[in-house]
C-alpha positions as CSV (number, residue, x, y, z in Angstrom):
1,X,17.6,62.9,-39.2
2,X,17.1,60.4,-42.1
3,X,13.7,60.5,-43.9
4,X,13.3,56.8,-45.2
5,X,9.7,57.6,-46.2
6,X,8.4,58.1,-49.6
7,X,9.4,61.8,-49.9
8,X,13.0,60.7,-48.5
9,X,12.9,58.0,-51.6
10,X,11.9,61.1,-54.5
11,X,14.8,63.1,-52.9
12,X,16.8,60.5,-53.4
13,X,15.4,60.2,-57.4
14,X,15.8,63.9,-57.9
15,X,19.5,63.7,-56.0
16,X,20.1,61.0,-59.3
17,X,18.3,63.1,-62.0
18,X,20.8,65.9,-60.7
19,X,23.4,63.4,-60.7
20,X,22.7,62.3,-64.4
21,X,22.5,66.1,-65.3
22,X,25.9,66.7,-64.1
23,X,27.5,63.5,-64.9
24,X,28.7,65.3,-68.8
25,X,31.1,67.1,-66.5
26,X,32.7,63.4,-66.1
27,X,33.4,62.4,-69.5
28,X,37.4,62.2,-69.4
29,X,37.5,60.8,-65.6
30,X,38.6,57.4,-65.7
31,X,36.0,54.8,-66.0
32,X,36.2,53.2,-62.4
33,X,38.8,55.4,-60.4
34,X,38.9,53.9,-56.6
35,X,38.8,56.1,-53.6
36,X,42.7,56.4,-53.2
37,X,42.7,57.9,-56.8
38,X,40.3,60.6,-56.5
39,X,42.2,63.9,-55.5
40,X,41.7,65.6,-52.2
41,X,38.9,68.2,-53.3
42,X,36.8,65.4,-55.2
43,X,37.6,63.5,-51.5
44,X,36.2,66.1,-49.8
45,X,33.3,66.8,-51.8
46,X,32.0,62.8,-52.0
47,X,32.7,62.4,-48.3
48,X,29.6,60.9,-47.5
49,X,30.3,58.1,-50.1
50,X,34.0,57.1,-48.6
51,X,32.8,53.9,-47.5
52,X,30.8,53.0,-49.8
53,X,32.6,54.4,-53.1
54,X,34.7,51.2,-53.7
55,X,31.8,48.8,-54.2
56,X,29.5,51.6,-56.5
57,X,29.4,50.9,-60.1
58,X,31.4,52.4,-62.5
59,X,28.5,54.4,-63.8
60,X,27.4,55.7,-60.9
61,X,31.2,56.5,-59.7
62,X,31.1,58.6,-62.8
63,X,28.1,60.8,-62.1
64,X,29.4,61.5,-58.4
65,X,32.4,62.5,-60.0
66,X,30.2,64.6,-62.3
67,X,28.8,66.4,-59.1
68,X,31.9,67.0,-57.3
69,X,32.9,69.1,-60.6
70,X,30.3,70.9,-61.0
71,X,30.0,71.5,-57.0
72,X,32.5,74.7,-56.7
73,X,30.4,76.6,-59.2
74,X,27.1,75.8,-57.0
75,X,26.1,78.2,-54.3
76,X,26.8,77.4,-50.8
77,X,23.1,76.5,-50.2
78,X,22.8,74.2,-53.0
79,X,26.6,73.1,-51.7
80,X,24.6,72.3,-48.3
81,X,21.6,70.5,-50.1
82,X,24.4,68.5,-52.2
83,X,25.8,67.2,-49.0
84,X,22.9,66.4,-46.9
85,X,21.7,64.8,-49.7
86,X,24.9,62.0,-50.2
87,X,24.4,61.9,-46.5
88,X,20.8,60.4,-47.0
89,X,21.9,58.2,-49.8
90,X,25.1,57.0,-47.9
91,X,22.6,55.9,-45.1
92,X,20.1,53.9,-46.7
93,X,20.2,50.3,-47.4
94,X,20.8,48.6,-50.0
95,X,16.7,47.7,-50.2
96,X,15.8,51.9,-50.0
97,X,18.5,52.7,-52.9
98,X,17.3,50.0,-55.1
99,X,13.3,51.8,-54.3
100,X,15.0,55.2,-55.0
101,X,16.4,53.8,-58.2
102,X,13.2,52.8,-58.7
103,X,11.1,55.8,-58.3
104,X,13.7,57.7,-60.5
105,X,13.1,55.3,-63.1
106,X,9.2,56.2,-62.9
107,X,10.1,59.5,-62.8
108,X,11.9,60.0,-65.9
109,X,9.4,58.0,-67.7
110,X,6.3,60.7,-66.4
111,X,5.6,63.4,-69.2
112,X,7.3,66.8,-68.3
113,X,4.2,68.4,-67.4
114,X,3.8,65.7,-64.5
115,X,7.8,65.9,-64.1
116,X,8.2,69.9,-63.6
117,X,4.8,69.5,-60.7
118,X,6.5,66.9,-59.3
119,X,9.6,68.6,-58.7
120,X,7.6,72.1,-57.8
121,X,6.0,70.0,-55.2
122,X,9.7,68.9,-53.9
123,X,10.5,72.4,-53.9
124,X,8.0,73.2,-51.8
125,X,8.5,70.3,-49.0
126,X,12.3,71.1,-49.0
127,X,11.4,74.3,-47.7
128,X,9.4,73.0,-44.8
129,X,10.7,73.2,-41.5
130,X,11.7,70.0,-39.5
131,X,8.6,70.4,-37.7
132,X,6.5,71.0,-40.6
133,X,8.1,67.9,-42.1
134,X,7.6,65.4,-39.2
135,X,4.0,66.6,-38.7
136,X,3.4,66.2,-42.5
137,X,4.8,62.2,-41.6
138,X,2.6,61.6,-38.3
139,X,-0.3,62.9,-40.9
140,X,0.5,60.3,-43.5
141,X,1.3,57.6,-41.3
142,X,-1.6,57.8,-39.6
143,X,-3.2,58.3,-43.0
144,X,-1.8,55.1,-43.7
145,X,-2.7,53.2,-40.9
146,X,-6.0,54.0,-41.0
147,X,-5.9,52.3,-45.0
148,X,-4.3,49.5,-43.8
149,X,-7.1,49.0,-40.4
150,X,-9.8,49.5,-43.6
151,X,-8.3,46.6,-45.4
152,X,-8.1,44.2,-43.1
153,X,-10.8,42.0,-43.6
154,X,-13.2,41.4,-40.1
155,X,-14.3,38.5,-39.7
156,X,-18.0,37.6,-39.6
157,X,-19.4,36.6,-36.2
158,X,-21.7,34.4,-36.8
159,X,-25.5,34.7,-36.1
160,X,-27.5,34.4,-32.5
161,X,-30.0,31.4,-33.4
């Protein structure tokens, strides 16, 4: 299940401030290798981004790259989280990448302090169950439908003479 809500758009900003963390592994990659040229591990690794990989930019061709080297030395559960992650990203459009962008930008403009709570609350919604998570999105959707009922402005019926 893809979550295209807000928490599904700071996954994807901390999936790129991983990326930009491991993108120093990339250095002496070429600067915009096609599909066809990537070798069969960094094929299997970026999966997920097959059909999209030909129209990414360069830079962001060479943080993937970054990942897929630095993937064999992760452990298979951050292996899973890596995949299920390019998975989310390879299924949102164009619109929810450019918001995830976005929010990562924010992000990395937040003080540390706000940065490290941030990601210690991410933590602890990525260990939710699925149910925990879709009950935790009814709440907030409803949250946010109330807002939105609040705001709307009534009109005024006008007074018995």
């Amino acid at each position: 299940m893809v979550r295209r809500n807000g928490a599904g758009l700071i996954l994807c900003a901390l999936l790129a401030l991983c990326a930009e963390a491991f993108a120093g592994n990339a250095h002496s990659a070429p600067a915009n290798p096609p599909w066809e040229s990537l070798n069969p591990d960094q094929q299997r690794i970026l999966g997920p981004l097959a059909a999209d990989w030909n129209q990414l930019e360069a830079e962001r061709r060479k943080k993937w790259i970054g990942i897929a080297a630095h993937y064999p030395k992760m452990t298979p559960e951050q292996q899973q989280r890596v995949q299920s992650r390019m998975r989310e990203w390879a299924s949102l459009t164009p619109e929810q990448r450019t918001k995830a962008r976005e929010r990562y930008h924010q992000i990395r403009k937040l003080p540390p302090k706000e940065r490290s709570d941030l990601k210690h609350k991410w933590d602890q919604y990525d260990q939710l169950s699925d149910e925990e998570r879709k009950a935790l999105r009814e709440k907030r959707r409803a949250a946010q439908a109330k807002e939105k009922a609040d705001a709307t402005i009534k009109p005024d019926t006008p007074p018995k003479q």
